[in-house]
C-alpha positions as a printed Julia matrix, in Angstrom:
87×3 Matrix{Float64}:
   8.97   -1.03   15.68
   9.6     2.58   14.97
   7.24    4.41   13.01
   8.09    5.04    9.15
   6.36    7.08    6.75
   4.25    4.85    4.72
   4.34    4.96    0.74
   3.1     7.97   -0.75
  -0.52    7.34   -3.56
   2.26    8.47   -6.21
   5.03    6.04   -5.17
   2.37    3.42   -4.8
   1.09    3.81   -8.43
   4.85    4.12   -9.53
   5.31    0.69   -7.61
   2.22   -1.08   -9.85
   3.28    0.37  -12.77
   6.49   -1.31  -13.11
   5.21   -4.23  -11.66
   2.08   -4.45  -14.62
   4.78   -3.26  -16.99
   2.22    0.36  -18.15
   2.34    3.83  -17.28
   1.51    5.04  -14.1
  -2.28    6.2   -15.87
  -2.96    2.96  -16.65
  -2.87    1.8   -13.04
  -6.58    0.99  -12.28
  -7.46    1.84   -8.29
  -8.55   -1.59   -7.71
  -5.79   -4.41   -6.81
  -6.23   -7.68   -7.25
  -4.42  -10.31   -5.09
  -1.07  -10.77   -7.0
  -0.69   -6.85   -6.88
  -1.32   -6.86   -3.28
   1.06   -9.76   -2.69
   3.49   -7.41   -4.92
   3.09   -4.36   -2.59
   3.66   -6.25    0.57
   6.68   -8.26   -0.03
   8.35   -4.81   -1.95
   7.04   -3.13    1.76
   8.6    -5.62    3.56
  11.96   -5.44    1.67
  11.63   -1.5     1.5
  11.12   -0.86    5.05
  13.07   -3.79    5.85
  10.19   -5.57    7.96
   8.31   -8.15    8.05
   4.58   -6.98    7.76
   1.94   -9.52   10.12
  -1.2    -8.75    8.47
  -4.58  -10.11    9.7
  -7.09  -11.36    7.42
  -9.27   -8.45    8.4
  -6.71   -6.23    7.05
  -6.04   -8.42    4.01
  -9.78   -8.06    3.19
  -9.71   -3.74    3.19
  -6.74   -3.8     0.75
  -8.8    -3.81   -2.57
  -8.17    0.32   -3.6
  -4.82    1.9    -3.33
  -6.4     4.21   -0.41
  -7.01    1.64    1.57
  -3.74    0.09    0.94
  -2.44    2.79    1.88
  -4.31    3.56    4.74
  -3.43   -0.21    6.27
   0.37    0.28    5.44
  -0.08    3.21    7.58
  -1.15    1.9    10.3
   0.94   -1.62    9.67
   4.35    0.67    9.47
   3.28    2.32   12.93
   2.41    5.69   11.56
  -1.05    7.65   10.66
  -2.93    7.05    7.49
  -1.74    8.6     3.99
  -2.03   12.29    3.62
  -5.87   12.36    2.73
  -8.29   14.69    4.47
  -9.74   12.61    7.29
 -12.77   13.14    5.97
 -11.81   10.78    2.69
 -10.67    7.9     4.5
């Protein structure tokens, strides 16, 4: 698979908030498991792949950094733009 820039923090949030039906301030950083099972099927039909996660990685994705940081990694390309020293 080629690598593809993951989802930016903002375009997650975005993503959430129309999913919840709220403004984007109103998404929490938690996700709970529908959310997450929101974000990776609009991933999959976004980057037009089909996303194998492992339990292991299913277990980190509670925050939207570390959804975002196992997108990253999932879509073949670094984690988000945080300092390294934040992840």
């Amino acid at each position: 698979m080629t690598a593809q820039a993951p989802p930016t923090k903002d375009e997650l949030v975005e993503l959430l908030a129309s999913y919840g039906d709220r403004p984007p301030g109103d998404v929490p950083d938690r996700v709970d498991s529908l959310e997450l099972a929101w974000i990776i099927h609009s991933m999959e039909e976004r980057y037009d792949v089909e996303l194998d996660l492992d339990d292991v990685q299913l277990a980190r994705m509670v925050t939207l950094d570390s959804v975002l940081d196992v997108l990253a990694t999932a879509l073949g390309g670094d984690p988000h733009d945080r300092p390294a020293a934040h992840r």
